[in-house]
C-alpha positions as CSV (number, residue, x, y, z in Angstrom):
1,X,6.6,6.7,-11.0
2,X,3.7,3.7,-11.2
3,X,3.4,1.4,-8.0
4,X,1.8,-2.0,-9.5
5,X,-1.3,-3.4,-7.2
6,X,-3.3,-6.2,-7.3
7,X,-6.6,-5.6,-7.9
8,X,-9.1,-8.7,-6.4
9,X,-12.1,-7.6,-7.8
10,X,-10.6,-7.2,-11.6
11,X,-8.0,-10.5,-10.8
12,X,-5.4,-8.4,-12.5
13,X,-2.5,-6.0,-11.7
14,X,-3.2,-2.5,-11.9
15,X,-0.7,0.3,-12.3
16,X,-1.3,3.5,-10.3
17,X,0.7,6.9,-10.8
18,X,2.4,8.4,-7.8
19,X,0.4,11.3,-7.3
20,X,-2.9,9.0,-6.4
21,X,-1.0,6.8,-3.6
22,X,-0.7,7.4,0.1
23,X,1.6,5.9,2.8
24,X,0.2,4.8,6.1
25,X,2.2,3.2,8.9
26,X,0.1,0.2,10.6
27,X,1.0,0.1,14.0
28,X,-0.1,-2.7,16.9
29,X,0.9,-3.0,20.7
30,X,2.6,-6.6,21.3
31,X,3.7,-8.1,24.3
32,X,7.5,-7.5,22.5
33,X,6.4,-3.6,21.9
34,X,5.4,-2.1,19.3
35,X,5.0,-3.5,15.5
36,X,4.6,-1.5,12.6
37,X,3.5,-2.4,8.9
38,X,3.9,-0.2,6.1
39,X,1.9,0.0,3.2
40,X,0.8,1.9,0.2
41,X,-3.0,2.6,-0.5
42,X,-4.4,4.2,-3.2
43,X,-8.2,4.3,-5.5
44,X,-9.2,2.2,-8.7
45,X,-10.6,4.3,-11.4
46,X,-13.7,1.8,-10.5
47,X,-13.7,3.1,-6.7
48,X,-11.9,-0.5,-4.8
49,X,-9.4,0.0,-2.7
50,X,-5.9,-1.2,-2.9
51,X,-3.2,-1.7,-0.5
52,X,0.3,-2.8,-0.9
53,X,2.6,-3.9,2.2
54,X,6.1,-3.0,1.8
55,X,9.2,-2.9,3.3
56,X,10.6,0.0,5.4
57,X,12.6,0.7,2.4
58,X,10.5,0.7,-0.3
59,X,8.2,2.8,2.0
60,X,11.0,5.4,2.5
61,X,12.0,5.4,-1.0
62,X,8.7,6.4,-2.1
């Protein structure tokens, strides 16, 4: 499975295999409780980062 990003530094989408993305949970204290992001992160082959927010169920599903 491919996850497209966008790459900024390229100004292109980039397609990156499963195997080299990671999920991380982005959570913040509000005055309503707690909030959490989810996103998927993963490494160029040129070394930039990329993250992708997505929902809870796209996060689960992957």
């Amino acid at each position: 499975m491919e996850v497209e990003f966008y790459s900024v530094k390229k100004k292109a989408k980039v397609k990156i295999g499963s195997g080299n993305i990671e999920k991380v949970e982005y959570k913040k204290q509000t005055s309503k409780g707690e909030s959490i992001r989810y996103a998927l992160k993963a490494v160029d082959d040129d070394g930039t980062k990329l993250t992708k927010f997505c929902s809870k169920t796209d996060y689960d599903k992957f």
